[in-house]
C-alpha positions in Angstrom: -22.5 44.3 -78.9 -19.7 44.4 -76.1 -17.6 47.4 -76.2 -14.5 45.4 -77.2 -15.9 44.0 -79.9 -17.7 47.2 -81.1 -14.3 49.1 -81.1 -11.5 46.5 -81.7 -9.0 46.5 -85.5 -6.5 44.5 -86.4 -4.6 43.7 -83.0 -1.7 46.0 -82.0 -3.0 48.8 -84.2 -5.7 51.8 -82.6 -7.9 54.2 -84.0 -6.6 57.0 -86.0 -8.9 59.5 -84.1 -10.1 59.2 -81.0 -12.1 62.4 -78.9 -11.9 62.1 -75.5 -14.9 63.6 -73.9 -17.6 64.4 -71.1 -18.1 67.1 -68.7 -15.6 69.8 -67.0 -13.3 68.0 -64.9 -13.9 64.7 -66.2 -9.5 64.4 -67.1 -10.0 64.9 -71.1 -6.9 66.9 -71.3 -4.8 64.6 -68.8 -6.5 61.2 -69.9 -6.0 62.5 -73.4 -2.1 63.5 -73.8 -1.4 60.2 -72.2 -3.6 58.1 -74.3 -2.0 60.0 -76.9 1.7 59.2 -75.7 0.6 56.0 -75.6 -0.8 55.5 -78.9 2.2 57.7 -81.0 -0.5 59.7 -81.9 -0.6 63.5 -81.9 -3.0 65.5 -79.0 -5.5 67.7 -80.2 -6.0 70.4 -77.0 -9.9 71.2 -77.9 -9.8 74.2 -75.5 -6.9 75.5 -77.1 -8.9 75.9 -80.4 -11.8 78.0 -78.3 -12.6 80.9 -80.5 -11.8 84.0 -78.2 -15.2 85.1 -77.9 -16.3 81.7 -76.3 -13.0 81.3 -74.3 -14.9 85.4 -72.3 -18.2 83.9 -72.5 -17.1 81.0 -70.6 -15.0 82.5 -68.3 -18.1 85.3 -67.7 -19.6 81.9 -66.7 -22.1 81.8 -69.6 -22.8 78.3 -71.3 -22.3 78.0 -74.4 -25.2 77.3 -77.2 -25.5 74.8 -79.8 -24.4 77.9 -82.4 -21.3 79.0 -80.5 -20.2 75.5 -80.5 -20.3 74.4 -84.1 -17.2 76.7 -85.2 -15.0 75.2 -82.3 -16.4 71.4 -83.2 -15.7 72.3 -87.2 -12.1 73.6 -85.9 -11.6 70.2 -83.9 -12.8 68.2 -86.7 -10.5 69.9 -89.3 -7.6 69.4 -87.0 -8.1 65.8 -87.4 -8.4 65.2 -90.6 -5.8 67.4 -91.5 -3.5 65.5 -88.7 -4.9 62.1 -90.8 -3.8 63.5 -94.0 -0.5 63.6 -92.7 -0.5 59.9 -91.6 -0.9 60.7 -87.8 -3.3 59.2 -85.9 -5.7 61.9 -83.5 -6.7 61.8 -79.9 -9.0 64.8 -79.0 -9.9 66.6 -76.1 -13.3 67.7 -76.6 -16.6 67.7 -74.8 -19.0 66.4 -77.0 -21.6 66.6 -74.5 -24.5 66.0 -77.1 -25.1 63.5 -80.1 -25.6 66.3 -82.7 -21.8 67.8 -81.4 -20.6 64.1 -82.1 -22.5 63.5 -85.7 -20.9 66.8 -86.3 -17.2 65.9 -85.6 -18.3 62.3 -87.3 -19.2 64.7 -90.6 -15.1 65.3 -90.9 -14.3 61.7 -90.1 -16.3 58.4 -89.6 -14.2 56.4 -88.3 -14.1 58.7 -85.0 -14.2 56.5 -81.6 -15.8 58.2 -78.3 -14.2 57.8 -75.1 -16.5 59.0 -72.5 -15.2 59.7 -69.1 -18.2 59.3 -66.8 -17.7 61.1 -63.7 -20.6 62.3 -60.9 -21.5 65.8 -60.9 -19.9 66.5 -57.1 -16.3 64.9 -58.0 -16.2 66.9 -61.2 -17.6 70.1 -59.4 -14.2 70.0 -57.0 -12.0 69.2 -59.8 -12.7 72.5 -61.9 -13.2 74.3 -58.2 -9.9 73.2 -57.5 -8.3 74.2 -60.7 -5.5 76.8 -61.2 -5.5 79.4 -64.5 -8.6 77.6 -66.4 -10.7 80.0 -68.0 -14.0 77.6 -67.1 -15.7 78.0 -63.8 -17.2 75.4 -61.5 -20.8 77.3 -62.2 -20.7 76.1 -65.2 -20.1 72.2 -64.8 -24.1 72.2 -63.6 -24.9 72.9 -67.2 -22.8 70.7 -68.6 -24.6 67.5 -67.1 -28.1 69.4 -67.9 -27.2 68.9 -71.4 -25.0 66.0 -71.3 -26.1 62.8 -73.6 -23.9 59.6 -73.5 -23.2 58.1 -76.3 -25.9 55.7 -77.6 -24.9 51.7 -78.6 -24.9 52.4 -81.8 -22.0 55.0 -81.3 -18.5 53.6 -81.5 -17.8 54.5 -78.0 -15.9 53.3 -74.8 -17.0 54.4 -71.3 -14.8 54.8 -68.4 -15.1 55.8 -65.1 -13.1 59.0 -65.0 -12.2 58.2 -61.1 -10.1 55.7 -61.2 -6.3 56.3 -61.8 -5.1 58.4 -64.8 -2.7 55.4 -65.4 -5.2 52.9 -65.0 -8.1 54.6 -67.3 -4.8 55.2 -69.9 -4.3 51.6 -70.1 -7.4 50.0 -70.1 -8.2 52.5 -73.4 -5.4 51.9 -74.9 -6.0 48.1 -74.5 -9.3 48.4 -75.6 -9.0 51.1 -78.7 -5.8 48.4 -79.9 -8.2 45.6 -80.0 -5.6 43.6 -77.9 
Protein backbone atom coordinates (compact mmCIF):
# COMPACT_ATOMS: atom_id res chain seq x y z
CA UNK A 1 0.00 0.00 0.00
CA UNK A 2 1.64 3.46 -0.89
CA UNK A 3 2.19 5.70 2.02
CA UNK A 4 -0.40 8.20 0.86
CA UNK A 5 -2.93 6.05 0.59
CA UNK A 6 -2.03 4.15 3.85
CA UNK A 7 -2.18 7.53 5.89
CA UNK A 8 -4.64 9.81 4.01
CA UNK A 9 -8.59 11.18 5.80
CA UNK A 10 -10.92 13.12 4.55
CA UNK A 11 -8.92 15.91 2.51
CA UNK A 12 -7.92 19.09 4.27
CA UNK A 13 -8.27 17.42 7.71
CA UNK A 14 -4.80 15.44 9.52
CA UNK A 15 -4.30 13.09 12.18
CA UNK A 16 -5.14 13.98 15.65
CA UNK A 17 -1.77 12.49 16.88
CA UNK A 18 1.07 12.25 15.15
CA UNK A 19 4.87 11.08 17.01
CA UNK A 20 7.50 12.24 15.29
CA UNK A 21 10.36 9.98 15.74
CA UNK A 22 13.93 8.26 15.07
CA UNK A 23 17.31 8.61 16.39
CA UNK A 24 19.18 11.73 18.30
CA UNK A 25 19.56 14.39 15.88
CA UNK A 26 17.15 13.25 13.46
CA UNK A 27 15.03 17.14 13.86
CA UNK A 28 11.96 15.55 16.00
CA UNK A 29 11.74 18.55 18.09
CA UNK A 30 12.31 21.12 15.14
CA UNK A 31 10.38 18.97 12.37
CA UNK A 32 7.76 18.53 15.17
CA UNK A 33 6.75 22.19 16.53
CA UNK A 34 6.52 23.08 12.91
CA UNK A 35 4.44 20.30 11.77
CA UNK A 36 2.57 21.21 14.64
CA UNK A 37 2.19 24.98 13.70
CA UNK A 38 1.20 23.77 10.69
CA UNK A 39 -1.42 21.47 11.56
CA UNK A 40 -3.08 23.83 14.65
CA UNK A 41 -2.27 21.12 16.68
CA UNK A 42 -0.60 21.30 20.07
CA UNK A 43 3.44 19.99 20.44
CA UNK A 44 4.17 17.38 22.81
CA UNK A 45 8.12 18.02 23.78
CA UNK A 46 8.88 14.12 24.60
CA UNK A 47 12.17 15.09 26.34
CA UNK A 48 10.53 17.48 28.36
CA UNK A 49 8.41 14.63 30.00
CA UNK A 50 11.98 12.58 30.80
CA UNK A 51 11.64 11.35 34.23
CA UNK A 52 14.67 13.03 36.17
CA UNK A 53 16.47 9.90 36.75
CA UNK A 54 16.60 9.10 32.93
CA UNK A 55 17.14 12.83 31.93
CA UNK A 56 21.22 11.81 34.57
CA UNK A 57 21.33 8.51 33.16
CA UNK A 58 21.44 9.95 29.80
CA UNK A 59 23.45 12.69 30.30
CA UNK A 60 26.07 10.08 32.25
CA UNK A 61 25.83 8.70 28.71
CA UNK A 62 24.03 5.50 29.77
CA UNK A 63 21.33 4.13 27.27
CA UNK A 64 18.35 3.72 28.39
CA UNK A 65 16.53 0.09 28.73
CA UNK A 66 13.31 -1.13 27.65
CA UNK A 67 12.08 -0.65 31.56
CA UNK A 68 13.30 2.91 31.95
CA UNK A 69 11.51 3.77 28.88
CA UNK A 70 7.97 2.59 29.48
CA UNK A 71 7.14 5.39 32.22
CA UNK A 72 8.35 8.19 29.79
CA UNK A 73 6.30 6.39 26.65
CA UNK A 74 3.05 5.97 29.21
CA UNK A 75 3.70 9.80 30.15
CA UNK A 76 3.78 10.61 26.27
CA UNK A 77 0.85 8.57 25.55
CA UNK A 78 -1.21 10.13 28.36
CA UNK A 79 -0.38 13.49 27.09
CA UNK A 80 -2.16 12.69 24.05
CA UNK A 81 -4.99 11.46 24.83
CA UNK A 82 -5.56 13.83 27.37
CA UNK A 83 -4.66 16.66 24.62
CA UNK A 84 -7.59 14.55 22.43
CA UNK A 85 -10.02 14.73 25.09
CA UNK A 86 -9.73 18.29 24.89
CA UNK A 87 -10.45 18.37 21.06
CA UNK A 88 -6.78 19.16 20.15
CA UNK A 89 -5.08 17.31 17.73
CA UNK A 90 -1.17 15.91 18.99
CA UNK A 91 2.20 15.94 17.30
CA UNK A 92 4.87 14.24 19.46
CA UNK A 93 8.41 14.30 19.67
CA UNK A 94 9.39 10.95 20.68
CA UNK A 95 11.91 8.38 19.65
CA UNK A 96 10.16 5.38 19.24
CA UNK A 97 13.10 3.57 18.25
CA UNK A 98 11.46 0.06 18.65
CA UNK A 99 8.03 -1.58 17.57
CA UNK A 100 7.16 -2.63 21.23
CA UNK A 101 7.79 1.46 22.25
CA UNK A 102 5.24 2.21 19.30
CA UNK A 103 2.50 -0.73 20.21
CA UNK A 104 2.96 0.90 23.59
CA UNK A 105 2.09 4.58 22.65
CA UNK A 106 -0.67 2.77 20.12
CA UNK A 107 -2.11 1.09 23.65
CA UNK A 108 -3.31 4.93 24.61
CA UNK A 109 -4.37 5.76 21.10
CA UNK A 110 -4.82 3.75 17.78
CA UNK A 111 -5.20 6.00 15.53
CA UNK A 112 -1.40 7.24 16.19
CA UNK A 113 0.51 7.95 12.70
CA UNK A 114 4.59 7.49 12.67
CA UNK A 115 6.66 9.89 11.13
CA UNK A 116 10.03 8.52 10.85
CA UNK A 117 12.92 10.80 10.16
CA UNK A 118 15.58 8.58 8.57
CA UNK A 119 18.84 10.06 8.86
CA UNK A 120 22.58 8.16 8.54
CA UNK A 121 24.39 7.52 11.63
CA UNK A 122 27.50 10.20 10.70
CA UNK A 123 24.96 13.31 9.91
CA UNK A 124 23.03 12.55 13.12
CA UNK A 125 26.35 12.02 15.12
CA UNK A 126 27.41 15.95 14.22
CA UNK A 127 24.07 17.19 14.84
CA UNK A 128 23.87 16.06 18.70
CA UNK A 129 27.93 16.85 18.70
CA UNK A 130 27.13 20.10 17.59
CA UNK A 131 24.37 20.72 19.96
CA UNK A 132 24.30 23.47 22.72
CA UNK A 133 22.59 22.68 26.54
CA UNK A 134 21.10 19.04 25.50
CA UNK A 135 21.39 16.70 28.22
CA UNK A 136 22.00 13.66 25.41
CA UNK A 137 25.50 13.03 24.22
CA UNK A 138 26.84 12.09 20.80
CA UNK A 139 28.07 8.65 22.57
CA UNK A 140 24.95 7.70 22.81
CA UNK A 141 23.45 8.17 19.11
CA UNK A 142 25.55 4.70 18.34
CA UNK A 143 23.04 2.96 20.44
CA UNK A 144 20.31 4.41 19.25
CA UNK A 145 20.69 2.91 15.57
CA UNK A 146 21.80 -0.50 17.44
CA UNK A 147 18.37 -0.71 18.55
CA UNK A 148 16.59 1.22 16.05
CA UNK A 149 13.54 -0.67 14.14
CA UNK A 150 11.63 1.26 11.36
CA UNK A 151 8.39 0.95 11.20
CA UNK A 152 7.00 -2.09 9.42
CA UNK A 153 4.11 -1.77 6.43
CA UNK A 154 1.72 -2.59 8.41
CA UNK A 155 2.38 0.51 10.76
CA UNK A 156 0.63 3.71 9.82
CA UNK A 157 3.83 5.40 9.12
CA UNK A 158 5.43 8.05 6.81
CA UNK A 159 9.24 8.09 6.21
CA UNK A 160 11.22 11.03 5.43
CA UNK A 161 14.56 11.78 4.87
CA UNK A 162 15.47 13.97 7.85
CA UNK A 163 18.20 15.86 5.52
CA UNK A 164 16.50 17.74 3.47
CA UNK A 165 15.04 21.19 4.51
CA UNK A 166 13.13 21.66 7.80
CA UNK A 167 10.57 23.55 5.52
CA UNK A 168 10.56 21.07 2.89
CA UNK A 169 10.21 17.81 5.26
CA UNK A 170 7.33 20.22 7.17
CA UNK A 171 5.42 20.45 4.01
CA UNK A 172 5.58 17.34 2.42
CA UNK A 173 4.15 15.75 5.99
CA UNK A 174 1.72 17.98 6.27
CA UNK A 175 0.61 17.32 2.72
CA UNK A 176 0.77 13.86 3.19
CA UNK A 177 -0.79 13.44 6.94
CA UNK A 178 -3.92 15.92 5.28
CA UNK A 179 -4.51 13.42 2.66
CA UNK A 180 -4.34 16.40 0.08
Amino acid sequence: MDEDAALARSPGSAPTAIVVMGVAGCGKSIIGARLAAALDAVFIEGDRLHPPENVARMARGEPLTDQLREGWLDAIGARITALAREGQGAVAACSALKRIYRDRLRGFRGDIVFLYLEIDPVTAQRRVANRKGHFMPASLVDSQFAILERPAVDERALTLDATRPVADIVTEAARVLAGS
